[in-house]
PyMOL Python script that loads the backbone (N, CA, C, O; Angstrom):
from pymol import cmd

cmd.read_pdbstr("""\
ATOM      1  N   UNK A   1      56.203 187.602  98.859  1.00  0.00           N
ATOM      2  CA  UNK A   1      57.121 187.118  97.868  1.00  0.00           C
ATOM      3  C   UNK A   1      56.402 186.754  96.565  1.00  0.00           C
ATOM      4  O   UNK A   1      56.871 187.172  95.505  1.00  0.00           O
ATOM      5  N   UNK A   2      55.124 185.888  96.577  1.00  0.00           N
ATOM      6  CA  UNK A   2      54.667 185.727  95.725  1.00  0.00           C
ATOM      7  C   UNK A   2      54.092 186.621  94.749  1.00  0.00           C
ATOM      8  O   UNK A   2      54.080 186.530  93.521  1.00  0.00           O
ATOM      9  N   UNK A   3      53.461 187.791  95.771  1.00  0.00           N
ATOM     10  CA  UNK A   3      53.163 189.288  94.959  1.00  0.00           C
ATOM     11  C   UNK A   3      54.113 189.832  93.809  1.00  0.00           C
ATOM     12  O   UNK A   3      54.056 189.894  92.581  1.00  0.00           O
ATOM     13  N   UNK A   4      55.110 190.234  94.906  1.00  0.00           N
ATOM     14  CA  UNK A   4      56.511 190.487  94.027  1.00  0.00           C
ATOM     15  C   UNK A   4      56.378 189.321  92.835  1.00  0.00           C
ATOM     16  O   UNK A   4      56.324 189.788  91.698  1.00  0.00           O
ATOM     17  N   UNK A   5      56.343 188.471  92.900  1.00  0.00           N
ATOM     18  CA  UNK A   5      57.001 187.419  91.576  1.00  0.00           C
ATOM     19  C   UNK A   5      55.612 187.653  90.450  1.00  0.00           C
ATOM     20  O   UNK A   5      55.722 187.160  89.328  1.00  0.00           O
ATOM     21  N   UNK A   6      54.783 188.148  90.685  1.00  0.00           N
ATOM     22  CA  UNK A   6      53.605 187.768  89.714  1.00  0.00           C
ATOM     23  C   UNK A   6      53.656 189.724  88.839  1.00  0.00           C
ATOM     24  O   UNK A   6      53.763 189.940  87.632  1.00  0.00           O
ATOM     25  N   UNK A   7      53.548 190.708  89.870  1.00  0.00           N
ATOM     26  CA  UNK A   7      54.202 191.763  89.226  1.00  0.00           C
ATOM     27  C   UNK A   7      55.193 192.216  88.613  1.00  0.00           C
ATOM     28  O   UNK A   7      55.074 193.153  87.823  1.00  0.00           O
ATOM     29  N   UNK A   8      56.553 191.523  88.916  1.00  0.00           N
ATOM     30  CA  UNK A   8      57.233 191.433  88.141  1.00  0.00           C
ATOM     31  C   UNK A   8      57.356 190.442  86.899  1.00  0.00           C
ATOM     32  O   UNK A   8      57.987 190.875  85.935  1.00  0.00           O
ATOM     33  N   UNK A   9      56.914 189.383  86.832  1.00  0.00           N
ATOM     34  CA  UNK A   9      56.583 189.045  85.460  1.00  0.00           C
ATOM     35  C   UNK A   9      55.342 189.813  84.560  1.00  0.00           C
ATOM     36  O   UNK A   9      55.338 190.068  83.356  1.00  0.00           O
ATOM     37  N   UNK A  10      54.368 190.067  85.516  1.00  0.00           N
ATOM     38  CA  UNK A  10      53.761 190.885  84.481  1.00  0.00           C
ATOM     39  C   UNK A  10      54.160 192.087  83.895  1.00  0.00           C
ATOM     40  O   UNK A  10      53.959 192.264  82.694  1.00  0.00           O
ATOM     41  N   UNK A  11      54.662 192.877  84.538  1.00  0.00           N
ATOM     42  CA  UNK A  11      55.459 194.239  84.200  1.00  0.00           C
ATOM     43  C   UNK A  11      56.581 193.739  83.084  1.00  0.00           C
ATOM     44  O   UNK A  11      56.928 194.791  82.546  1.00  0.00           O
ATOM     45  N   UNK A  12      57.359 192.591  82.438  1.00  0.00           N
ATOM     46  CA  UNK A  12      58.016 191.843  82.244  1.00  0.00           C
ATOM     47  C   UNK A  12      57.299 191.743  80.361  1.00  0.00           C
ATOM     48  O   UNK A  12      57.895 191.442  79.327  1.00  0.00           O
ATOM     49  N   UNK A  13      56.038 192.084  80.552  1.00  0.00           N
ATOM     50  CA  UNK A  13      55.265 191.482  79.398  1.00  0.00           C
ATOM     51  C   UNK A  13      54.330 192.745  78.840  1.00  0.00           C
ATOM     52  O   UNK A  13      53.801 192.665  77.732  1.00  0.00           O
ATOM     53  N   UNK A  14      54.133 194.148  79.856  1.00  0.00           N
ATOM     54  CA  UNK A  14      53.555 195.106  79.239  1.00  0.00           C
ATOM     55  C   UNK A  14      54.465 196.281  78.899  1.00  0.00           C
ATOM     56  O   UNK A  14      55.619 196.561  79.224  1.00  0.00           O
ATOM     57  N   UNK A  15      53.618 196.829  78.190  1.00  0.00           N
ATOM     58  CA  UNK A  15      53.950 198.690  78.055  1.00  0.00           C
ATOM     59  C   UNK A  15      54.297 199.725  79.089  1.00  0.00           C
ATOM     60  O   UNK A  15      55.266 200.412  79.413  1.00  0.00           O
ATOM     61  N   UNK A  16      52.445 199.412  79.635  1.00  0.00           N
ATOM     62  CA  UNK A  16      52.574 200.504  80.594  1.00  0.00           C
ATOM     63  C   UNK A  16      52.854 199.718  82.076  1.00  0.00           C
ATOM     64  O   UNK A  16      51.966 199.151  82.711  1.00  0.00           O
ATOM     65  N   UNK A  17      54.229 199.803  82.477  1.00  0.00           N
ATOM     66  CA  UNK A  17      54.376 198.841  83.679  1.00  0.00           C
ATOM     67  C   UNK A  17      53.455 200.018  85.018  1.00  0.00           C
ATOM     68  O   UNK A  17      53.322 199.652  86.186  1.00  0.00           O
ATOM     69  N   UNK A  18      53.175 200.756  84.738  1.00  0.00           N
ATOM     70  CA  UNK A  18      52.642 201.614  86.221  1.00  0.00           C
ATOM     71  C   UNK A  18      51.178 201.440  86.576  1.00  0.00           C
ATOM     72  O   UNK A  18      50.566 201.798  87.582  1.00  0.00           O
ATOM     73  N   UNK A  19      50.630 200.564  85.093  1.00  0.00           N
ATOM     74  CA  UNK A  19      49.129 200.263  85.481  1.00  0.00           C
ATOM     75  C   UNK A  19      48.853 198.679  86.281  1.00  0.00           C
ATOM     76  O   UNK A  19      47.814 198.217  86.754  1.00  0.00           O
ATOM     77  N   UNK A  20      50.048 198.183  86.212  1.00  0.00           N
ATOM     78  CA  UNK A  20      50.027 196.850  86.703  1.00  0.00           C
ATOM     79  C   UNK A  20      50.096 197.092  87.989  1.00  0.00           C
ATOM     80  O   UNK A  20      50.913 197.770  88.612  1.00  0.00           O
ATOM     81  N   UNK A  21      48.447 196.008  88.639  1.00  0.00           N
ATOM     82  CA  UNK A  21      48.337 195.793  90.210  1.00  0.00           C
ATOM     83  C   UNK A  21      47.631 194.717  90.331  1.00  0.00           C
ATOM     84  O   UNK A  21      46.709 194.228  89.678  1.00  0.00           O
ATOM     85  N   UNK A  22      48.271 194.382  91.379  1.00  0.00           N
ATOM     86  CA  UNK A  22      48.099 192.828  92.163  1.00  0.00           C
ATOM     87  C   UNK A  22      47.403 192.845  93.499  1.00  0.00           C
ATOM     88  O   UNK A  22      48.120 193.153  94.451  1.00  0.00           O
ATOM     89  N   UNK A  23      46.132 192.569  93.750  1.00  0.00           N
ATOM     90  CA  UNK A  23      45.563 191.977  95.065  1.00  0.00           C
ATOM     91  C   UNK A  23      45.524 190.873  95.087  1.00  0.00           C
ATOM     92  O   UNK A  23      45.698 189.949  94.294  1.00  0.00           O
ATOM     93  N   UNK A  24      45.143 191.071  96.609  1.00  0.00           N
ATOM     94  CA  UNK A  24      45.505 189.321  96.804  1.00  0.00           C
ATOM     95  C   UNK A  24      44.226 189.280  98.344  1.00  0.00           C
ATOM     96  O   UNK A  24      44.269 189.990  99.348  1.00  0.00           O
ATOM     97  N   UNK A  25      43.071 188.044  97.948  1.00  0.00           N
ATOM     98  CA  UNK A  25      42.144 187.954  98.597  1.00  0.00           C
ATOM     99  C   UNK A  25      43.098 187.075  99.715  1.00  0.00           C
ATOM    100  O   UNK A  25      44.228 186.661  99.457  1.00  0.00           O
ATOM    101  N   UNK A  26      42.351 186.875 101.074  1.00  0.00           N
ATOM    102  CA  UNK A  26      42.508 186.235 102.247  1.00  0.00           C
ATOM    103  C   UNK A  26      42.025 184.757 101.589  1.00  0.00           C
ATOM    104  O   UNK A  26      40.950 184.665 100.997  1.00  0.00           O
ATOM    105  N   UNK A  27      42.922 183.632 101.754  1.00  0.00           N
ATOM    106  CA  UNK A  27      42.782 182.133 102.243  1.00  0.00           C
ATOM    107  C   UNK A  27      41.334 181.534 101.916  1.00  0.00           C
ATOM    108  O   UNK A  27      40.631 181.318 102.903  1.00  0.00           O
ATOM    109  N   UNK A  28      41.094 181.402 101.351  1.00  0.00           N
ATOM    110  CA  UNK A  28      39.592 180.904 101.247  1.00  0.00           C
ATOM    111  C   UNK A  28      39.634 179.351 102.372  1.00  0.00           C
ATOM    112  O   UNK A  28      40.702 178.901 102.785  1.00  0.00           O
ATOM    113  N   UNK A  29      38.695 178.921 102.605  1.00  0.00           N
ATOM    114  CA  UNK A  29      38.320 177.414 103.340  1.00  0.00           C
ATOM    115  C   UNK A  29      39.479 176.301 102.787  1.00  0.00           C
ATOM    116  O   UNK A  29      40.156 175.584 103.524  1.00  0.00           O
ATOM    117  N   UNK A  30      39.526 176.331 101.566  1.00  0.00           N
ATOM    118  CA  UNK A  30      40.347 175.081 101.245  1.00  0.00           C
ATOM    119  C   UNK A  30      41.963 175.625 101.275  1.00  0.00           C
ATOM    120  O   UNK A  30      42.914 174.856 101.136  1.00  0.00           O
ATOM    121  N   UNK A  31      42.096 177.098 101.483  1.00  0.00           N
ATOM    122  CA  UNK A  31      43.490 177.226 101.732  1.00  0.00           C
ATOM    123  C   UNK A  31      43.591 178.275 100.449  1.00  0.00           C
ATOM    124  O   UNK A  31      44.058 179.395 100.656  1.00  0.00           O
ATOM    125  N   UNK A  32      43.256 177.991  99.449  1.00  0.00           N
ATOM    126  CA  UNK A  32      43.685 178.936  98.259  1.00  0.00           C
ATOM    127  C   UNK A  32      43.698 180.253  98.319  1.00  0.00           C
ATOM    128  O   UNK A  32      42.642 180.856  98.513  1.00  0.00           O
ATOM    129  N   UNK A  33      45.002 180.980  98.149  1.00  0.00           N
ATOM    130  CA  UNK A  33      45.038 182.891  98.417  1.00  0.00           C
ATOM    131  C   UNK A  33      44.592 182.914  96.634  1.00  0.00           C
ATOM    132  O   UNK A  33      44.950 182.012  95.878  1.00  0.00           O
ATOM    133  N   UNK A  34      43.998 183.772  96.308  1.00  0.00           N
ATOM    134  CA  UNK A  34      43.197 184.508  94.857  1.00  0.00           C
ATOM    135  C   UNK A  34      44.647 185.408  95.096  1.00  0.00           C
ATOM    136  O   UNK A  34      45.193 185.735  96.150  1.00  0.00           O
ATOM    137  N   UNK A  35      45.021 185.655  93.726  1.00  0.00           N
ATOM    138  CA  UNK A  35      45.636 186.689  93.314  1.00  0.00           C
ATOM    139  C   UNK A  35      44.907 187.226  91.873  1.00  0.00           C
ATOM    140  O   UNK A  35      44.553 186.457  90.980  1.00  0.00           O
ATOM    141  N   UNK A  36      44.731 188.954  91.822  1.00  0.00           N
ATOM    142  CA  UNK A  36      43.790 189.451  90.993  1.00  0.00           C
ATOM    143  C   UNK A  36      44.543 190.157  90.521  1.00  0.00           C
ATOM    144  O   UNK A  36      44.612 191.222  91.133  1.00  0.00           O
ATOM    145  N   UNK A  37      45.518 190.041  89.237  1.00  0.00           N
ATOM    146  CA  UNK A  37      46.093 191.127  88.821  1.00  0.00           C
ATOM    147  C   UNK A  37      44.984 191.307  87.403  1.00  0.00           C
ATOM    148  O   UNK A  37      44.280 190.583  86.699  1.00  0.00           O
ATOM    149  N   UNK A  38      45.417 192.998  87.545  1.00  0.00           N
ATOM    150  CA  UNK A  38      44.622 194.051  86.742  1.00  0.00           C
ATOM    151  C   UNK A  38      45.873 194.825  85.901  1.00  0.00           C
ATOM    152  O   UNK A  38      46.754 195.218  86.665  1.00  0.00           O
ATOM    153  N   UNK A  39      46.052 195.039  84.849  1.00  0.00           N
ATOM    154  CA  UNK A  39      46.796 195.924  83.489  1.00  0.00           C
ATOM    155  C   UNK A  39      46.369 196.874  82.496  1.00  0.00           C
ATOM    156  O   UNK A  39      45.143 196.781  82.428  1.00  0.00           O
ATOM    157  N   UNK A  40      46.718 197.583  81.840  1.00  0.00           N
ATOM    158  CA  UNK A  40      45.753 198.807  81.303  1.00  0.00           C
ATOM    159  C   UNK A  40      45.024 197.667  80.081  1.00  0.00           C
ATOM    160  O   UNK A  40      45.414 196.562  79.705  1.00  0.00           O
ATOM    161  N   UNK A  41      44.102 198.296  79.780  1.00  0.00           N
ATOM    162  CA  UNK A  41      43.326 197.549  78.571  1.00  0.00           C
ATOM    163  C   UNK A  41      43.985 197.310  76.977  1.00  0.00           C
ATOM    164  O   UNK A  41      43.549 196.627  76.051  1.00  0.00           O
ATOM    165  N   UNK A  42      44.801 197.879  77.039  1.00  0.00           N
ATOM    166  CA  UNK A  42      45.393 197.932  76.100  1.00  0.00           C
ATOM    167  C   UNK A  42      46.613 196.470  76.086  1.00  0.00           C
ATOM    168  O   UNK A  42      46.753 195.604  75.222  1.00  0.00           O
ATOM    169  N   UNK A  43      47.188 196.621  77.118  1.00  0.00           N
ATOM    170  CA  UNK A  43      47.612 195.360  77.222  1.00  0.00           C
ATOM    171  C   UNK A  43      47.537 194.363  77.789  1.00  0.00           C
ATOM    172  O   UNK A  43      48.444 193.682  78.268  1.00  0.00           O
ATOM    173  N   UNK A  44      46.043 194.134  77.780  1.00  0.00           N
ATOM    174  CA  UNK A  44      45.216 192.985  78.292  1.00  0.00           C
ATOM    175  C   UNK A  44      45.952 191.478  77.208  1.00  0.00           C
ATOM    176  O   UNK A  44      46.583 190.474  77.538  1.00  0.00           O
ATOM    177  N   UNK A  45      45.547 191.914  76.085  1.00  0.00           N
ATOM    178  CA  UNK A  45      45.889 190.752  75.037  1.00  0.00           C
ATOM    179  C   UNK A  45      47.601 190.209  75.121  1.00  0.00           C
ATOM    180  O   UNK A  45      47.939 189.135  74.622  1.00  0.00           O
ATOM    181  N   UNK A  46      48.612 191.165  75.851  1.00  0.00           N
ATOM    182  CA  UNK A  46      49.656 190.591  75.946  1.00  0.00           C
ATOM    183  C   UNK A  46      49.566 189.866  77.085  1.00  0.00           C
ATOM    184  O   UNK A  46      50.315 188.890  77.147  1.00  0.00           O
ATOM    185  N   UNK A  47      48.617 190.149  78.306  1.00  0.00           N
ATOM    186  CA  UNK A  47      48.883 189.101  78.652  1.00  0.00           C
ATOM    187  C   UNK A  47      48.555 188.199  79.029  1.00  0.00           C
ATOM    188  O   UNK A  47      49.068 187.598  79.973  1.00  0.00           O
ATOM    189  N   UNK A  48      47.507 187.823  78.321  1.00  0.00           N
ATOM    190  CA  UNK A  48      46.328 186.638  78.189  1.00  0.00           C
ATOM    191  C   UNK A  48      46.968 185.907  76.740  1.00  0.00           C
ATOM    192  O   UNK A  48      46.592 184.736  76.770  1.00  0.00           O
ATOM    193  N   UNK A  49      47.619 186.105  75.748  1.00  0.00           N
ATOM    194  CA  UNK A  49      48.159 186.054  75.140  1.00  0.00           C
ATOM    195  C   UNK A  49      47.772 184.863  73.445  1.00  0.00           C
ATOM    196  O   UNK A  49      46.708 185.364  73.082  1.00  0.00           O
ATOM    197  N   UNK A  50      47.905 184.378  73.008  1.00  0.00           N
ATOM    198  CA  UNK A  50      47.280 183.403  72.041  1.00  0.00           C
ATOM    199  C   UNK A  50      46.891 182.361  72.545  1.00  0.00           C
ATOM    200  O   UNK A  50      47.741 181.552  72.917  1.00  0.00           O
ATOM    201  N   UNK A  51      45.603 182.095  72.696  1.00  0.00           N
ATOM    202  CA  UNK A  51      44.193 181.048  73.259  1.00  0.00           C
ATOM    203  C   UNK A  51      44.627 181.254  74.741  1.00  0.00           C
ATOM    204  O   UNK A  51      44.163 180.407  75.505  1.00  0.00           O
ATOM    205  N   UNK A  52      45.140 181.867  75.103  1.00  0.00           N
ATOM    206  CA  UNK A  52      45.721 181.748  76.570  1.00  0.00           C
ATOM    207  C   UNK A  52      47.021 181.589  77.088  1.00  0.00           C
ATOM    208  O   UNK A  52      47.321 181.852  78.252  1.00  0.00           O
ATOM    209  N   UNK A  53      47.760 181.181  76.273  1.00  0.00           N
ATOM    210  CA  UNK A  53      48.723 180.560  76.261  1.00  0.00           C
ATOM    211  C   UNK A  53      49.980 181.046  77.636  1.00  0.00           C
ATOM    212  O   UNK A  53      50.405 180.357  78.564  1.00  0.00           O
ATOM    213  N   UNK A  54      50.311 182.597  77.230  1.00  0.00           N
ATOM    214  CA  UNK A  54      50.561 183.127  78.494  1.00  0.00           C
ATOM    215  C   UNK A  54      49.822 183.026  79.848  1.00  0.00           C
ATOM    216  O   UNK A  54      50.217 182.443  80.858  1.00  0.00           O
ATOM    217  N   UNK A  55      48.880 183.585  79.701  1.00  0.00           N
ATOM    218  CA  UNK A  55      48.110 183.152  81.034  1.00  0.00           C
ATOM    219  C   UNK A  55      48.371 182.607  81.404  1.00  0.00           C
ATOM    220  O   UNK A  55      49.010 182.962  82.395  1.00  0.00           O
ATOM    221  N   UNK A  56      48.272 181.155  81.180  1.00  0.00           N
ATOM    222  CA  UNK A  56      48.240 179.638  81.622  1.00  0.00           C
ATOM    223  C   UNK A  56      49.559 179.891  82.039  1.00  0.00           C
ATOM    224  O   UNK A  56      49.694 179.937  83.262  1.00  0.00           O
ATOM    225  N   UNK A  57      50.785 180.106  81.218  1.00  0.00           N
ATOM    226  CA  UNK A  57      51.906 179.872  81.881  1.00  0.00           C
ATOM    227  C   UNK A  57      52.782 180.577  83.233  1.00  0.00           C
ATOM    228  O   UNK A  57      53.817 180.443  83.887  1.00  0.00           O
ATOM    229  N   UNK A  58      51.610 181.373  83.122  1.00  0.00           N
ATOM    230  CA  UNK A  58      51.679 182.905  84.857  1.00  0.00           C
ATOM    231  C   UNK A  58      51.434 181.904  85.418  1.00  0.00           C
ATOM    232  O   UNK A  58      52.335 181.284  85.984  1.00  0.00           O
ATOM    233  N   UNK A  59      49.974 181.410  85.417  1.00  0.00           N
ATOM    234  CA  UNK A  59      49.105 180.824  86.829  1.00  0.00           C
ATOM    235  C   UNK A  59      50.516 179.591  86.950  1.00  0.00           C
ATOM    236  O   UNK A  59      51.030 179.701  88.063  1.00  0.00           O
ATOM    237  N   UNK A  60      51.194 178.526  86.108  1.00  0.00           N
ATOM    238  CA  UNK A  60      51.995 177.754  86.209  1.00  0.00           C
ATOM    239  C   UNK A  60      53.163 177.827  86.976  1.00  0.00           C
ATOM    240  O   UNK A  60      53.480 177.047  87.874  1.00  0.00           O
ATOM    241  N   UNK A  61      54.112 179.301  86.377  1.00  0.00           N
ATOM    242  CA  UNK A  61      55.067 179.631  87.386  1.00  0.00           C
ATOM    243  C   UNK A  61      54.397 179.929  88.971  1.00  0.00           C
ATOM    244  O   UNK A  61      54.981 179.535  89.980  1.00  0.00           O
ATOM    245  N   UNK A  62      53.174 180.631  89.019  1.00  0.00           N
ATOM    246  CA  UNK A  62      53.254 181.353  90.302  1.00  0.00           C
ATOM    247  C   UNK A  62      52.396 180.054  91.193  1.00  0.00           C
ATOM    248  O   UNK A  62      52.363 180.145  92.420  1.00  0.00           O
ATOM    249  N   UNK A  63      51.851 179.099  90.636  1.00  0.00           N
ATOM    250  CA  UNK A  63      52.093 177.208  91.944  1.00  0.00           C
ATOM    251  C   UNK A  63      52.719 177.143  91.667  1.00  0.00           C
ATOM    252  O   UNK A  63      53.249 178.198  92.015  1.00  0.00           O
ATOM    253  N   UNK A  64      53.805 176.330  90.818  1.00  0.00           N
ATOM    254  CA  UNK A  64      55.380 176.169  91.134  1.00  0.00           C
ATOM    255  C   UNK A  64      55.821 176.829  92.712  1.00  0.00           C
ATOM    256  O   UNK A  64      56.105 176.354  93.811  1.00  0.00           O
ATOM    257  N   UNK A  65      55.701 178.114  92.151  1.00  0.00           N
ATOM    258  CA  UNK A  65      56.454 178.996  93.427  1.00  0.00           C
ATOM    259  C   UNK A  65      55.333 179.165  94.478  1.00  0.00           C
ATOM    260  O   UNK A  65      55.640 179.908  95.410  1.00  0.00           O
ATOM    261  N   UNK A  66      54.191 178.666  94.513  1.00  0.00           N
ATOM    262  CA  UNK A  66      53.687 178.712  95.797  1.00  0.00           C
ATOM    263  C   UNK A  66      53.408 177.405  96.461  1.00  0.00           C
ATOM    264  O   UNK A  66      52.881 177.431  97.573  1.00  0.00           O
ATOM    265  N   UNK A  67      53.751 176.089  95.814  1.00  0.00           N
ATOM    266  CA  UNK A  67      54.331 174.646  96.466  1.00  0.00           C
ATOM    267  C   UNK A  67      55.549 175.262  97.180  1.00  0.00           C
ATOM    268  O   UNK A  67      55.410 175.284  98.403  1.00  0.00           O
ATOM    269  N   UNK A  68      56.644 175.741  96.745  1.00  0.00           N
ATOM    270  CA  UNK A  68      57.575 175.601  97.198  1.00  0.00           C
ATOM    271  C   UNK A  68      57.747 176.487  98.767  1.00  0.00           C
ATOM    272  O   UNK A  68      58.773 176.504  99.447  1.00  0.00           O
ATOM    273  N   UNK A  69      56.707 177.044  99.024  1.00  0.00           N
ATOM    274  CA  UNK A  69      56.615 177.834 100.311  1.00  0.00           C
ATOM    275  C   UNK A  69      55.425 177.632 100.752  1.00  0.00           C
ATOM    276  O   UNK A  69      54.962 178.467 101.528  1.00  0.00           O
ATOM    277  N   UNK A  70      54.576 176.398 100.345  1.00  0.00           N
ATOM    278  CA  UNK A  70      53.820 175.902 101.014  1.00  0.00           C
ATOM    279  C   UNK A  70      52.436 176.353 100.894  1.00  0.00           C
ATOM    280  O   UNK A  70      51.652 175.503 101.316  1.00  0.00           O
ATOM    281  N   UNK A  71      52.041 177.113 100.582  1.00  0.00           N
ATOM    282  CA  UNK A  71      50.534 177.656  99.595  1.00  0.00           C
ATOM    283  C   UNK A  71      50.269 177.071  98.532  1.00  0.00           C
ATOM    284  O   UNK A  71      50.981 176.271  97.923  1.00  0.00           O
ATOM    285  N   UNK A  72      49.092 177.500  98.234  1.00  0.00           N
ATOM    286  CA  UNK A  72      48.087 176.994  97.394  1.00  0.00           C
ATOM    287  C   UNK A  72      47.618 178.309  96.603  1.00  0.00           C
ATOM    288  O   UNK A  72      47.243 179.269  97.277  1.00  0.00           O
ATOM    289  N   UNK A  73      47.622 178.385  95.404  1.00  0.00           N
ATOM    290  CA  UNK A  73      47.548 180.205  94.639  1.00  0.00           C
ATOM    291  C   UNK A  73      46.374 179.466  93.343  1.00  0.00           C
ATOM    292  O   UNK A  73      46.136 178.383  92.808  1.00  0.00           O
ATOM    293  N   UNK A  74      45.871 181.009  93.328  1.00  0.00           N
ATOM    294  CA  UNK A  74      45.411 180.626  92.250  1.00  0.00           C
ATOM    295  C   UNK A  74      45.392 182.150  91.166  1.00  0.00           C
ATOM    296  O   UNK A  74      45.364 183.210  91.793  1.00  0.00           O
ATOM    297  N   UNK A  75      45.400 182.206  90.283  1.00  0.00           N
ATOM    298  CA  UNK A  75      45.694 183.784  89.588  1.00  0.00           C
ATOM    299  C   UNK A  75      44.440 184.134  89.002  1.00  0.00           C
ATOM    300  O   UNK A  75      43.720 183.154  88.816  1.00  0.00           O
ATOM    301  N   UNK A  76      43.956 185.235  88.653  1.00  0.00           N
ATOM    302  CA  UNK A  76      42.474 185.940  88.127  1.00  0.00           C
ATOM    303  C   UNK A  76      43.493 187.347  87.339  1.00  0.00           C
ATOM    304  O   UNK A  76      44.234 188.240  87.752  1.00  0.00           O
ATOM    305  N   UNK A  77      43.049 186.932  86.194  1.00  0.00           N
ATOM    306  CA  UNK A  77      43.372 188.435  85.661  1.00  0.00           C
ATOM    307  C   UNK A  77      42.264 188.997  85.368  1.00  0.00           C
ATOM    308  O   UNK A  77      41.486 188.243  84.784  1.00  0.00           O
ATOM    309  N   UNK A  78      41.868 190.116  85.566  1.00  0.00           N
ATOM    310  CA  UNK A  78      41.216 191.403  85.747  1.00  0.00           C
ATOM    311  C   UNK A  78      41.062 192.300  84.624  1.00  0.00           C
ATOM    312  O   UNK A  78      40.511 193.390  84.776  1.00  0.00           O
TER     313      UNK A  78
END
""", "prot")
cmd.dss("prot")
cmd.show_as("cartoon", "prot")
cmd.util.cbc("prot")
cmd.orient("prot")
């Protein structure tokens, strides 16, 4: 579920929606799943966005939505 929610906002914010992909590492010790989404280079800057600003607000929605089902997330863009 969480996959789904982080690809579809990113696809949400680029060009080329077919370069957008999402892994997702195994649980580390303290519980945290890594999510690694990757986008063409070109629209890297949309979505890292001014000083970060987007960014920050991905990694924000996607804890929101991973309190609410009980995980611990953390986002890496690529």
């Amino acid at each position: 579920m969480l996959k789904e929610l982080l690809v579809t906002l990113a696809q949400g914010l680029v060009e080329d929606k077919e370069a957008v992909r999402v892994t997702v590492d195994a649980p580390n010790d303290e519980g945290t799943t890594v999510y690694h989404l990757s986008v063409a280079e070109e629209d890297m800057g949309r979505v890292i966005g001014k000083q970060g600003r987007i960014a920050k607000a991905l990694r924000v929605v996607m804890r929101a939505a991973a309190v609410r089902v009980g995980e611990k997330v953390m986002v890496e863009i690529d």
